[in-house]
GUSE-386206 format. One record per residue: residue number from 1; residue in one letter; x, y, z of N, C-alpha, C in turn. Coordinates in steps of 0.1 Angstrom, whole numbers, plus 2048, in hexadecimal, padded with zeros to 3 digits. Layout:
# residues N
+-----+------+------+------+------+-------+-------+-------+------+------+------+
! pos ! code ! n.c1 ! n.c2 ! n.c3 ! ca.c1 ! ca.c2 ! ca.c3 ! c.c1 ! c.c2 ! c.c3 !
+-----+------+------+------+------+-------+-------+-------+------+------+------+
! NUM !    A !    X !    Y !    Z !     X !     Y !     Z !    X !    Y !    Z !
...
+-----+------+------+------+------+-------+-------+-------+------+------+------+
This chain:
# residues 219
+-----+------+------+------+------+-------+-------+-------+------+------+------+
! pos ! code ! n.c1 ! n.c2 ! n.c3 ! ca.c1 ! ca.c2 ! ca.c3 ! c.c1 ! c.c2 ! c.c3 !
+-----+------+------+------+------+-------+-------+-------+------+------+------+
!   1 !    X !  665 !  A7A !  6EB !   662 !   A82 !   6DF !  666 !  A7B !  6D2 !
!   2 !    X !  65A !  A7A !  6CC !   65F !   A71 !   6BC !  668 !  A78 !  6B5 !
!   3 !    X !  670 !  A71 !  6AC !   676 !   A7E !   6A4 !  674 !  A84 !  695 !
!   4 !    X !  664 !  A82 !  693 !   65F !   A88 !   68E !  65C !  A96 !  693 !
!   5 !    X !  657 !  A96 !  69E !   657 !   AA7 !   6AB !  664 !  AAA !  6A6 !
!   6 !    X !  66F !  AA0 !  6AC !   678 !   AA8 !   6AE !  67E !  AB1 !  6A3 !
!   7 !    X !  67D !  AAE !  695 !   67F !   AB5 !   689 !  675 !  ABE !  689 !
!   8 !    X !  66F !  AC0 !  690 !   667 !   ACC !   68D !  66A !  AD4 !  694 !
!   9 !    X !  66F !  AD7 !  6A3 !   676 !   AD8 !   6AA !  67F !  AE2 !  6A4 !
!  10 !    X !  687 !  ADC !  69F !   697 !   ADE !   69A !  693 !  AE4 !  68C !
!  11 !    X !  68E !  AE0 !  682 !   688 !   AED !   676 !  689 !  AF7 !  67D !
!  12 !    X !  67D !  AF2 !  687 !   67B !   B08 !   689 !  686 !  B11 !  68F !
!  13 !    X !  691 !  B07 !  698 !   699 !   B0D !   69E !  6A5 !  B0F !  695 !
!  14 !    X !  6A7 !  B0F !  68D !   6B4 !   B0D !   683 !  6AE !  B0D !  671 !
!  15 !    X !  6A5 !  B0A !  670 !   6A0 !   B10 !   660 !  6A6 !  B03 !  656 !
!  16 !    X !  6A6 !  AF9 !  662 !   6A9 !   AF0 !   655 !  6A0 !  ADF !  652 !
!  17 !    X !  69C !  ADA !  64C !   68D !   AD8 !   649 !  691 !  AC6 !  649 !
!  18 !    X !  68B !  ABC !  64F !   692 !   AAC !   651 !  69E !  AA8 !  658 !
!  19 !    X !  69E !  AB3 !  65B !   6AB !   AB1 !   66B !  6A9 !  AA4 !  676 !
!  20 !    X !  6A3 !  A9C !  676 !   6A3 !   A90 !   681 !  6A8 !  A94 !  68D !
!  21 !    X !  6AA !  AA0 !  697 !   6B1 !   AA2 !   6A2 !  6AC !  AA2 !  6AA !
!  22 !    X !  6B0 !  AA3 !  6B8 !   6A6 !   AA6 !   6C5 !  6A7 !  AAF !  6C7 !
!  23 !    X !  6A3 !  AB1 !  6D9 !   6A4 !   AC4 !   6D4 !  6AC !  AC4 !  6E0 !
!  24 !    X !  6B7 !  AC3 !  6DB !   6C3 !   AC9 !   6E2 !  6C5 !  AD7 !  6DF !
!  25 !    X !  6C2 !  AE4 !  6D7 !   6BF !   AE9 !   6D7 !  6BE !  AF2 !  6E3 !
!  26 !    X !  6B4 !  AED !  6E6 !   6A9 !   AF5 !   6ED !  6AE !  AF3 !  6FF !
!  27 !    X !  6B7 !  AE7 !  701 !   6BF !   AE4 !   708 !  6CC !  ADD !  70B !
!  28 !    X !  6D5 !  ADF !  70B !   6E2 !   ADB !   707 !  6E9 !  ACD !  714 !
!  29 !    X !  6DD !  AD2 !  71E !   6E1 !   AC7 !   729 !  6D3 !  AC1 !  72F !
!  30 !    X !  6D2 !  AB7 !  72A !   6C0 !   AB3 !   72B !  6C1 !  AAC !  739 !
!  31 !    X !  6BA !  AAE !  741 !   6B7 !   AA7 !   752 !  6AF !  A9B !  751 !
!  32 !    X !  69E !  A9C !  745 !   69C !   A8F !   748 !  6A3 !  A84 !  746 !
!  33 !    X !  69D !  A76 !  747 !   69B !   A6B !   742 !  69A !  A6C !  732 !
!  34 !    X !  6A9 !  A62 !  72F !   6A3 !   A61 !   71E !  69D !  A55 !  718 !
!  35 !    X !  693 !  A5B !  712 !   68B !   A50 !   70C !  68C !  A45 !  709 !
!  36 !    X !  68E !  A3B !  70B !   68F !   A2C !   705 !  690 !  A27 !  6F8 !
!  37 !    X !  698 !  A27 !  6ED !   69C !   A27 !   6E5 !  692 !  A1F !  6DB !
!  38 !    X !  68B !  A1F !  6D2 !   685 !   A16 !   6CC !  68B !  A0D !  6C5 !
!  39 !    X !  687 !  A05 !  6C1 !   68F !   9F7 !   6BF !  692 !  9F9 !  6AF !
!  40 !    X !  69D !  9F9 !  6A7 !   6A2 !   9FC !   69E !  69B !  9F5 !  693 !
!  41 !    X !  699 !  9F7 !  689 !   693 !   9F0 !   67A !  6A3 !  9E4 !  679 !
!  42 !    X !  69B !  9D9 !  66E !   6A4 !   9D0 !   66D !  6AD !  9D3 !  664 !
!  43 !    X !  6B9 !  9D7 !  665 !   6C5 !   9DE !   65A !  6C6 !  9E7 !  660 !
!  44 !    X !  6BF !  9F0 !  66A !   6C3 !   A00 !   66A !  6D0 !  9FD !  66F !
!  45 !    X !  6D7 !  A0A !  66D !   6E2 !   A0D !   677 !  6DE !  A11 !  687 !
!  46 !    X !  6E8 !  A0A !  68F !   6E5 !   A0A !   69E !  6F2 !  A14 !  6A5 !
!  47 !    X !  6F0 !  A19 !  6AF !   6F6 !   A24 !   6B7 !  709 !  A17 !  6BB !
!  48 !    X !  70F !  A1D !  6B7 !   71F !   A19 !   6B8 !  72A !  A23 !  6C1 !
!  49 !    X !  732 !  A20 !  6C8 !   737 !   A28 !   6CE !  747 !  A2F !  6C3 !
!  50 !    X !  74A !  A34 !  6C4 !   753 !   A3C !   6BA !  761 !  A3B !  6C6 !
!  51 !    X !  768 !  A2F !  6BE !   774 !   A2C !   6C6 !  782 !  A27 !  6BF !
!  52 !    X !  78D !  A30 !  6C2 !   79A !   A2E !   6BF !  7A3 !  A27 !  6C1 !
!  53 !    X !  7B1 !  A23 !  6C1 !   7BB !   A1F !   6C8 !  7BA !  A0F !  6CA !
!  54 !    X !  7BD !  A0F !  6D7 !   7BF !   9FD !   6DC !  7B4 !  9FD !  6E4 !
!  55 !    X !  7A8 !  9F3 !  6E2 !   79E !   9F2 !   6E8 !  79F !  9EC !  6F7 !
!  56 !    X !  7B1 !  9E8 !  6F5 !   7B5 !   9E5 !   707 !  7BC !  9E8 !  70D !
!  57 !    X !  7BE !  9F6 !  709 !   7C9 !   A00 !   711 !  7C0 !  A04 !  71E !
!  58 !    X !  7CB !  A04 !  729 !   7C9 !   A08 !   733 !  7BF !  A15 !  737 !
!  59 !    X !  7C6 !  A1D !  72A !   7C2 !   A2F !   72E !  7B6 !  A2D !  722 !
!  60 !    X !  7AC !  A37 !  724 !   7A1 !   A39 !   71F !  79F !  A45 !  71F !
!  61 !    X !  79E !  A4B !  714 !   79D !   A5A !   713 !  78F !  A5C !  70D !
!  62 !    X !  788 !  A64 !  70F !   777 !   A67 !   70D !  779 !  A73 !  70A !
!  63 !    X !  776 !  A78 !  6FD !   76C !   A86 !   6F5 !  760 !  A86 !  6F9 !
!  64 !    X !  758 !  A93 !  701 !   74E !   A96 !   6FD !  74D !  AA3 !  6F3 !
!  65 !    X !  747 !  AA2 !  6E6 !   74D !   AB2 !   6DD !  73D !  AB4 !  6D8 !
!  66 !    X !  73E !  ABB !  6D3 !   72E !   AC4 !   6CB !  733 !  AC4 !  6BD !
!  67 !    X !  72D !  AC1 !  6B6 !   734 !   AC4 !   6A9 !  733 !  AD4 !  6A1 !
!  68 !    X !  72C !  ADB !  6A8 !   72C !   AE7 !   6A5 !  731 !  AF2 !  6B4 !
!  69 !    X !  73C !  AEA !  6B6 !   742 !   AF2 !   6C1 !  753 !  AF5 !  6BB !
!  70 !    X !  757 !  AFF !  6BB !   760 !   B04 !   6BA !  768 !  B02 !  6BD !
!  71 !    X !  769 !  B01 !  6D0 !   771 !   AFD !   6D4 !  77A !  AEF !  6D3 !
!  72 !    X !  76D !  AE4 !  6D2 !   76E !   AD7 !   6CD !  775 !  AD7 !  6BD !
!  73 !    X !  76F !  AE2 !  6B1 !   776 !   AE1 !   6A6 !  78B !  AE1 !  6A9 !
!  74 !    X !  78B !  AE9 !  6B3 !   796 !   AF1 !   6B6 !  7A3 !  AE8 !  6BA !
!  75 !    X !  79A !  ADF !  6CA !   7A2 !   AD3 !   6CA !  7A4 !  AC8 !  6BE !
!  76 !    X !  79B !  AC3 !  6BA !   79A !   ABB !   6AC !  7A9 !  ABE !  6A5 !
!  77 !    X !  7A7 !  AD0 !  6A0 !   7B6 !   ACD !   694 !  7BD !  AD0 !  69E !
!  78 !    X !  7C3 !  AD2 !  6A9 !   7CE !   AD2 !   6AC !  7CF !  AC3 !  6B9 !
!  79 !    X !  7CD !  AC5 !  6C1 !   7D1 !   ABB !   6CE !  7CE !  AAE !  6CB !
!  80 !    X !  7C2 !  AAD !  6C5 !   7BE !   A9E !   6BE !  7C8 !  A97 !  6B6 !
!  81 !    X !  7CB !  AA5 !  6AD !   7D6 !   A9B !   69D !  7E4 !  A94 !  6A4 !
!  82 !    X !  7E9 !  A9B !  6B0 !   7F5 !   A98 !   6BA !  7EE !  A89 !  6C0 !
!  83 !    X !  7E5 !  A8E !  6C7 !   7E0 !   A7E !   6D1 !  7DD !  A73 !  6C8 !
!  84 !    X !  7DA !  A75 !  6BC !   7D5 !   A66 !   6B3 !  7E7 !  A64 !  6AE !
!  85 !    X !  7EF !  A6D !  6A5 !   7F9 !   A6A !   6A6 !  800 !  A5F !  6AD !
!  86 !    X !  7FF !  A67 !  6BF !   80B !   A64 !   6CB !  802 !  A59 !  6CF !
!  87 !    X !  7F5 !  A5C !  6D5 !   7F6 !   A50 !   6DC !  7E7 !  A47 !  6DB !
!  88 !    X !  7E1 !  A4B !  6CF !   7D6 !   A46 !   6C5 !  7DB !  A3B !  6C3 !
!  89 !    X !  7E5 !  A3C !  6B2 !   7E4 !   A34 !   6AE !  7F5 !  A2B !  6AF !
!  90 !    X !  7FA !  A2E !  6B9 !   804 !   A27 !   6C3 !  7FB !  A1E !  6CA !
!  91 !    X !  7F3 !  A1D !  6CB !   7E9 !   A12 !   6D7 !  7EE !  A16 !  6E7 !
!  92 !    X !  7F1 !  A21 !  6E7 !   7F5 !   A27 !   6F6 !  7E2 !  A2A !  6FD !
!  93 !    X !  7DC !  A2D !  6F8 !   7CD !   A33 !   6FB !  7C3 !  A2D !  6F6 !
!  94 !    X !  7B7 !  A2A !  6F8 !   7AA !   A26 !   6F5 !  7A0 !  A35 !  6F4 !
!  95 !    X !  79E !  A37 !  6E9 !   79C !   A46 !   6E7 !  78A !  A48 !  6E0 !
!  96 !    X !  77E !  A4E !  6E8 !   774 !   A4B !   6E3 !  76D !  A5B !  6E5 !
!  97 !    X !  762 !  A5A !  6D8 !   762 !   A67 !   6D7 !  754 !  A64 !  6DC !
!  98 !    X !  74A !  A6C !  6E3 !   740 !   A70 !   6E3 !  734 !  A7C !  6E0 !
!  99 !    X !  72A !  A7C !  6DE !   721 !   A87 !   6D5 !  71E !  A8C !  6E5 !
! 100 !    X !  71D !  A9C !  6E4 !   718 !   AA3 !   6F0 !  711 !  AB1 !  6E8 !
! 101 !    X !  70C !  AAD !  6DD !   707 !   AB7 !   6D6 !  6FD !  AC6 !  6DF !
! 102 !    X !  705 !  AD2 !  6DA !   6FF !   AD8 !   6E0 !  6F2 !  AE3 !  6D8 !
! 103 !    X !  6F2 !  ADD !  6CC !   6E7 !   AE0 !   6C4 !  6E0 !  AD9 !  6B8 !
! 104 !    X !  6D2 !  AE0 !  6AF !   6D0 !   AD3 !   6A9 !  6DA !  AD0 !  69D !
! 105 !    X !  6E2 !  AD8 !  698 !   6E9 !   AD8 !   68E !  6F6 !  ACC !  693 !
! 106 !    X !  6F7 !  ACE !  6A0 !   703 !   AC6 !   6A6 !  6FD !  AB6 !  6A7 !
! 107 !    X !  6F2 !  AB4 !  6AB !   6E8 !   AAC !   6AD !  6E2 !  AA2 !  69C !
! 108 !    X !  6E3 !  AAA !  692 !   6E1 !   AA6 !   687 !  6EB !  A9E !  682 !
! 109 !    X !  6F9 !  AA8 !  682 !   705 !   A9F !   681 !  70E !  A97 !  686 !
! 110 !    X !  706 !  A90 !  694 !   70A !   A87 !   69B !  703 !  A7C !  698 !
! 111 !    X !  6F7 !  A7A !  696 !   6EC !   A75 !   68F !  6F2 !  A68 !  683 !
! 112 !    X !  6F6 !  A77 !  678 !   6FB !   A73 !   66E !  706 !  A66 !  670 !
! 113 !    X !  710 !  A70 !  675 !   71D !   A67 !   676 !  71B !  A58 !  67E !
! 114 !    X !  710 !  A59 !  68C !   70C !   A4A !   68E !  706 !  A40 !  685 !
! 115 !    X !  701 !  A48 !  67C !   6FC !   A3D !   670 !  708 !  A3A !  667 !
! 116 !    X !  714 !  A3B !  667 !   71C !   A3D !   65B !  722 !  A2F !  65B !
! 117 !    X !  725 !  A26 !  654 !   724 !   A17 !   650 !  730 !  A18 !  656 !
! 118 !    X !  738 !  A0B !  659 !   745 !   A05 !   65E !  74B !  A10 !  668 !
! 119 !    X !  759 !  A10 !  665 !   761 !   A1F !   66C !  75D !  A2D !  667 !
! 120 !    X !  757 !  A31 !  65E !   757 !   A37 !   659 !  74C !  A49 !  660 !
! 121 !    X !  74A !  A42 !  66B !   740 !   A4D !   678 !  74A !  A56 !  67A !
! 122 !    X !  756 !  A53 !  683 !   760 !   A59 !   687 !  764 !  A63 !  67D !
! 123 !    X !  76B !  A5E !  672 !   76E !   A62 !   667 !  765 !  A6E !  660 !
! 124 !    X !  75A !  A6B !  665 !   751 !   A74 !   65E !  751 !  A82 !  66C !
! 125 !    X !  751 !  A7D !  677 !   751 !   A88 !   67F !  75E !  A94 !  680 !
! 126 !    X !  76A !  A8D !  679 !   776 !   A91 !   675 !  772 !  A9D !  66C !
! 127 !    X !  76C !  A97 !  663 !   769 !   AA2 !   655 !  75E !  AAE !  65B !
! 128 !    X !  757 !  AAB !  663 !   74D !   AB4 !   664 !  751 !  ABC !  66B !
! 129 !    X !  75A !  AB9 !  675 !   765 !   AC3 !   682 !  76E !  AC9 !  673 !
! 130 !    X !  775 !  AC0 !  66C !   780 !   ACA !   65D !  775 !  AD7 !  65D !
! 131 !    X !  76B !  AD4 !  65A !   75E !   ADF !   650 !  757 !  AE4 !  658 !
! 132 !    X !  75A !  AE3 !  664 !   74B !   AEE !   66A !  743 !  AFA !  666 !
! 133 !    X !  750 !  B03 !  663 !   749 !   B11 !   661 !  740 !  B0E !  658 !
! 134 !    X !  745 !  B07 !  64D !   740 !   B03 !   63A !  733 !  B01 !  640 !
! 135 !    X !  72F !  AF8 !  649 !   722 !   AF0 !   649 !  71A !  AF6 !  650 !
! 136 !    X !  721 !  AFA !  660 !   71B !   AFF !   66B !  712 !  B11 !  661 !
! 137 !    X !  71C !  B18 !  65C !   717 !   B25 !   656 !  70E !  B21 !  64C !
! 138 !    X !  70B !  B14 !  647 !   702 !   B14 !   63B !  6F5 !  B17 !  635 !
! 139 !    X !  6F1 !  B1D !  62F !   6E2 !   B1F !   633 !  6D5 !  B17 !  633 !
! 140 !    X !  6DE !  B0C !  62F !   6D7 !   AFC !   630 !  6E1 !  AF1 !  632 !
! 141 !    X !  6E3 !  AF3 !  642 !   6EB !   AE9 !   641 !  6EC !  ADB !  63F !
! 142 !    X !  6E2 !  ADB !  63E !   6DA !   AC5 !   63A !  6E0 !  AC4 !  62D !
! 143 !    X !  6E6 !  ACD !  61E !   6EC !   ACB !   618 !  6FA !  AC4 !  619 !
! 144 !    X !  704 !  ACE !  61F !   711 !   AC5 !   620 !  712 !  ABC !  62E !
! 145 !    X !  707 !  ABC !  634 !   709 !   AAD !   63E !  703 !  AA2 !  636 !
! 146 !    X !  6FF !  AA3 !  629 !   6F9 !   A97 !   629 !  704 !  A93 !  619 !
! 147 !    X !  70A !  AA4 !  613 !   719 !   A9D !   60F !  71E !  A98 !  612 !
! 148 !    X !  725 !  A99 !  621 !   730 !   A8F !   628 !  72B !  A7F !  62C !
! 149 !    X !  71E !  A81 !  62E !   718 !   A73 !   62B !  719 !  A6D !  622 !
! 150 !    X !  71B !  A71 !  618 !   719 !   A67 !   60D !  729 !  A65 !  60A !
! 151 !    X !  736 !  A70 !  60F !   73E !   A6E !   60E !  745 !  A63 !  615 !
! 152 !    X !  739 !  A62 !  622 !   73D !   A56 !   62B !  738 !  A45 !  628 !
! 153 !    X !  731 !  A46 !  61B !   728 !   A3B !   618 !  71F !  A36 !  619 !
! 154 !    X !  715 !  A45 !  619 !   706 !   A45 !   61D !  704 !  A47 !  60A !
! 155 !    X !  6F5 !  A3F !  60A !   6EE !   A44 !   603 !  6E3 !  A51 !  606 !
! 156 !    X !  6DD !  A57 !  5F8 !   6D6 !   A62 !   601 !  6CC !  A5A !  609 !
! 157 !    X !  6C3 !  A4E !  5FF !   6BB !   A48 !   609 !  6C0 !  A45 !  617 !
! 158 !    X !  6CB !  A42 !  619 !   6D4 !   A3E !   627 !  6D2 !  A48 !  62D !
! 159 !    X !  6D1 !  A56 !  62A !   6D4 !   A62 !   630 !  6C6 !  A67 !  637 !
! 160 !    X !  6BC !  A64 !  62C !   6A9 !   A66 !   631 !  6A6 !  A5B !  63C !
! 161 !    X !  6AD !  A52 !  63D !   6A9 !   A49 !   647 !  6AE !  A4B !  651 !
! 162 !    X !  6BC !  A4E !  653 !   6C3 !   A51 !   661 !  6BE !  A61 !  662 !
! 163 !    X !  6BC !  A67 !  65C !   6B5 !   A78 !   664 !  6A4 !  A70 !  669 !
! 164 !    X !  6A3 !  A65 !  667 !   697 !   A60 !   672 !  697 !  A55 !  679 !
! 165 !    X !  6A2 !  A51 !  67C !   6AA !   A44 !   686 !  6A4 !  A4B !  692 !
! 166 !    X !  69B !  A46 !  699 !   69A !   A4D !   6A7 !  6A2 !  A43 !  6B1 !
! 167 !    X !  6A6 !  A35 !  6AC !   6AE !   A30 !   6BD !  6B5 !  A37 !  6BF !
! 168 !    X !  6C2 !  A3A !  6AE !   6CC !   A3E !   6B0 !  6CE !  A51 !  6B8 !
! 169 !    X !  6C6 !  A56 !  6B6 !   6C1 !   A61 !   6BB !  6BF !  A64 !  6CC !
! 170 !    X !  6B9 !  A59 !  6CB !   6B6 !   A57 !   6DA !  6C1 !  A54 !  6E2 !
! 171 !    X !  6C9 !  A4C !  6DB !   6D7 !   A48 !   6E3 !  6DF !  A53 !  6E5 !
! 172 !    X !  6E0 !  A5E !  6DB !   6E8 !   A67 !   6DC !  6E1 !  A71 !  6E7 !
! 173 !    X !  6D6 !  A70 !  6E8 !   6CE !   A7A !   6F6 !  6D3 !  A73 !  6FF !
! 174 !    X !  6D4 !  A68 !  704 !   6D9 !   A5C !   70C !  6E6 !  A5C !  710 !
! 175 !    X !  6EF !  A62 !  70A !   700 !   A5F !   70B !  6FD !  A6F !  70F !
! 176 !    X !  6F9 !  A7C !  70A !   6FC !   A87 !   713 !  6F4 !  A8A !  71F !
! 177 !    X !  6ED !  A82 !  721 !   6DE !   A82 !   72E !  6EA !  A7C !  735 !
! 178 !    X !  6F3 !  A72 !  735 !   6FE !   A6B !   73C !  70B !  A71 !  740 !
! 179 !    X !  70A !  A7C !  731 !   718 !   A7E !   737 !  714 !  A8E !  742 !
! 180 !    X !  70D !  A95 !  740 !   705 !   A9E !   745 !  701 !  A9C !  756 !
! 181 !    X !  6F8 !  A92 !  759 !   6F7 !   A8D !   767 !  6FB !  A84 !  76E !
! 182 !    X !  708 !  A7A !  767 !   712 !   A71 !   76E !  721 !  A79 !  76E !
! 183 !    X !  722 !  A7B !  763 !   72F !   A80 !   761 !  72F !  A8E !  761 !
! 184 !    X !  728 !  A98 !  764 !   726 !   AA8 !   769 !  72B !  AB3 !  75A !
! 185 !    X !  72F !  AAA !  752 !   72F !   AB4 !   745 !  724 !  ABA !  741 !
! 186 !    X !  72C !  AC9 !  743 !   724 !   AD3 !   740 !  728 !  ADD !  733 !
! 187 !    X !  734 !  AD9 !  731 !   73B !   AE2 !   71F !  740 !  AD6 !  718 !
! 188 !    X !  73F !  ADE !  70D !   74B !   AD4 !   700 !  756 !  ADE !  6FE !
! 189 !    X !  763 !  AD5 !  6F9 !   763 !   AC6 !   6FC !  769 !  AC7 !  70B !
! 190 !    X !  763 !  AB9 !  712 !   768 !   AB6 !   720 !  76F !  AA5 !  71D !
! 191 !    X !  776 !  AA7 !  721 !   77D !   A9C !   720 !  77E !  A94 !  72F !
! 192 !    X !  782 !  A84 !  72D !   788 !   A7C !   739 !  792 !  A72 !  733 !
! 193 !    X !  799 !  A73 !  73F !   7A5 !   A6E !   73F !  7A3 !  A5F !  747 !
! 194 !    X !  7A1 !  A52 !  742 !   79D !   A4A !   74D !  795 !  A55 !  759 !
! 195 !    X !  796 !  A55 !  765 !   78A !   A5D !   76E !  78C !  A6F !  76C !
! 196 !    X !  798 !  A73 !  765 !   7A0 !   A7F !   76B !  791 !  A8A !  760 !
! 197 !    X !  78C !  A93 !  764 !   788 !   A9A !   759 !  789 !  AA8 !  754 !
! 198 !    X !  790 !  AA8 !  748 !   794 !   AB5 !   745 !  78C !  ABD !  73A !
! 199 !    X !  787 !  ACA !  740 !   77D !   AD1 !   73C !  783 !  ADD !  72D !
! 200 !    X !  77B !  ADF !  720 !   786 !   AE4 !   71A !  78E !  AE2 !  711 !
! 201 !    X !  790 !  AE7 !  704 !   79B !   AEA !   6FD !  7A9 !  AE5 !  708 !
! 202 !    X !  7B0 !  ADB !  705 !   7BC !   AD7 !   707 !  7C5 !  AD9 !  702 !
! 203 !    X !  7D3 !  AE0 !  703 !   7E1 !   ADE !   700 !  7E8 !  ACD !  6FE !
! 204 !    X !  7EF !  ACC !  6F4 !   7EF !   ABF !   6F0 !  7F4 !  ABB !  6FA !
! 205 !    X !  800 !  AC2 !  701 !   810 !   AC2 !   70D !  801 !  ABC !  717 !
! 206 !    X !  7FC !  AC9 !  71C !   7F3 !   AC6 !   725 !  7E8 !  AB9 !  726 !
! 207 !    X !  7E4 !  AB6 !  71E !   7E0 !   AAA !   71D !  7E7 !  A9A !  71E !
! 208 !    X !  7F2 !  A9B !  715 !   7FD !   A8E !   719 !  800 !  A8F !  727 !
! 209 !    X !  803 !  A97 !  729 !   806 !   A94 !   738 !  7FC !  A91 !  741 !
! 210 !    X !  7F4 !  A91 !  73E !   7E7 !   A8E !   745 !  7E7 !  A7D !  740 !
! 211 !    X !  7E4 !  A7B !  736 !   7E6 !   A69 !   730 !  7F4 !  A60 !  734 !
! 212 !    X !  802 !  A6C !  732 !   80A !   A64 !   737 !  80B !  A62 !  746 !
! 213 !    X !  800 !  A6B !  74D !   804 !   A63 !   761 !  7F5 !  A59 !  761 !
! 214 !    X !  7EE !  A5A !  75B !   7E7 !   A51 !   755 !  7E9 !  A42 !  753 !
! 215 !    X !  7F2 !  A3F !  74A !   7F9 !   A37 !   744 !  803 !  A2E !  74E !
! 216 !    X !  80E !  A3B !  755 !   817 !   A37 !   75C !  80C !  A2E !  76D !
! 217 !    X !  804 !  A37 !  770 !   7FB !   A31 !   779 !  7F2 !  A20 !  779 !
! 218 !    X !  7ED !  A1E !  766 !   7E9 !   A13 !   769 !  7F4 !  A07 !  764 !
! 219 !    X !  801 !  A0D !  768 !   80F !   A01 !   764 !  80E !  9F8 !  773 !
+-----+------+------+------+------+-------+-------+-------+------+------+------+
């Protein structure tokens, strides 16, 4: 599906008009084959994985979140602000977030934030989890996603071009087609612990202890 379709797609389903999304939408856990990515323009931005901590710590901890999932907003301010703390930015964990968008609005601003120059993706998915209601309730939400873009160091032109990046698009169909029929995630947020996987809003308690026999195991 080009993602010219797919914006048209996602207008009709959501009322909002240059949306670049797929249609997650219409399915939240897609079975086929995803499309083969087309080969990026020279300068575009390219699909990057969203990663924390020590890139050679033992333990690896995996976010799958929706950005218009509540639940995911939920862990974000609480259990998250404790784990980047404790054992983020201690270099105790290797901590990577992934997009499992469960709609096109969620899908839009995954989009975004893959385009967002240097560190500043993560960062921007930080802000959009802060604001959900703000954006998610908006009656055009393409307005304040493409504020936080520019807050992130997009130009608007930067912003018309990645709402039509189809690799990066495609890759994000690609990482939940994976996590969906390898990895059996079926909700946001699901997390993994190195192999362990925990389904769900996590308690901070409940979660360290899950990283520290983690930890203590690959000593």
């Amino acid at each position: 599906m080009t993602v010219l379709r797919q914006i048209a797609l996602v207008a009709a389903a959501v009322a909002i008009s240059g949306l670049g999304v797929a249609a997650f939408a219409a399915d939240s856990a897609p079975s086929s084959p995803a499309a083969k990515p087309a080969a990026p323009a020279a300068g575009a931005p390219v699909y990057r994985e969203f990663i924390q901590g020590n890139p050679k710590a033992k333990v690896t901890v995996i976010e799958y979140a929706s950005l218009t999932c509540g639940h995911c907003k939920a862990f974000q301010d609480t259990t998250y602000v404790e784990l980047k703390k404790n054992y983020i930015d201690t270099g105790k964990i290797r901590f990577v977030y992934r997009d499992y968008p469960l709609d096109g609005l969620a899908a839009g601003g995954a989009l975004l934030a893959r385009c967002a120059p240097g560190d500043k993706g993560k960062i921007m998915i930080d802000l959009m989890f802060k604001n959900q209601t703000d954006w998610v309730r908006s009656p055009n939400p393409l307005e304040p996603l493409r504020g936080y873009a520019q807050l992130a160091g997009m130009s608007a032109a930067d912003v018309d071009a990645c709402l039509k990046n189809e690799s990066i698009m495609n890759k994000i169909r690609e990482v939940q087609e994976v996590a969906s029929n390898q990895y059996k995630v079926q909700s946001t947020p699901t997390f993994f612990v190195n192999e362990e996987k925990l389904e769900g809003v996590q308690p901070y308690e409940a979660m360290a202890k899950v990283i520290d026999e983690a930890i203590a195991d690959a000593k």
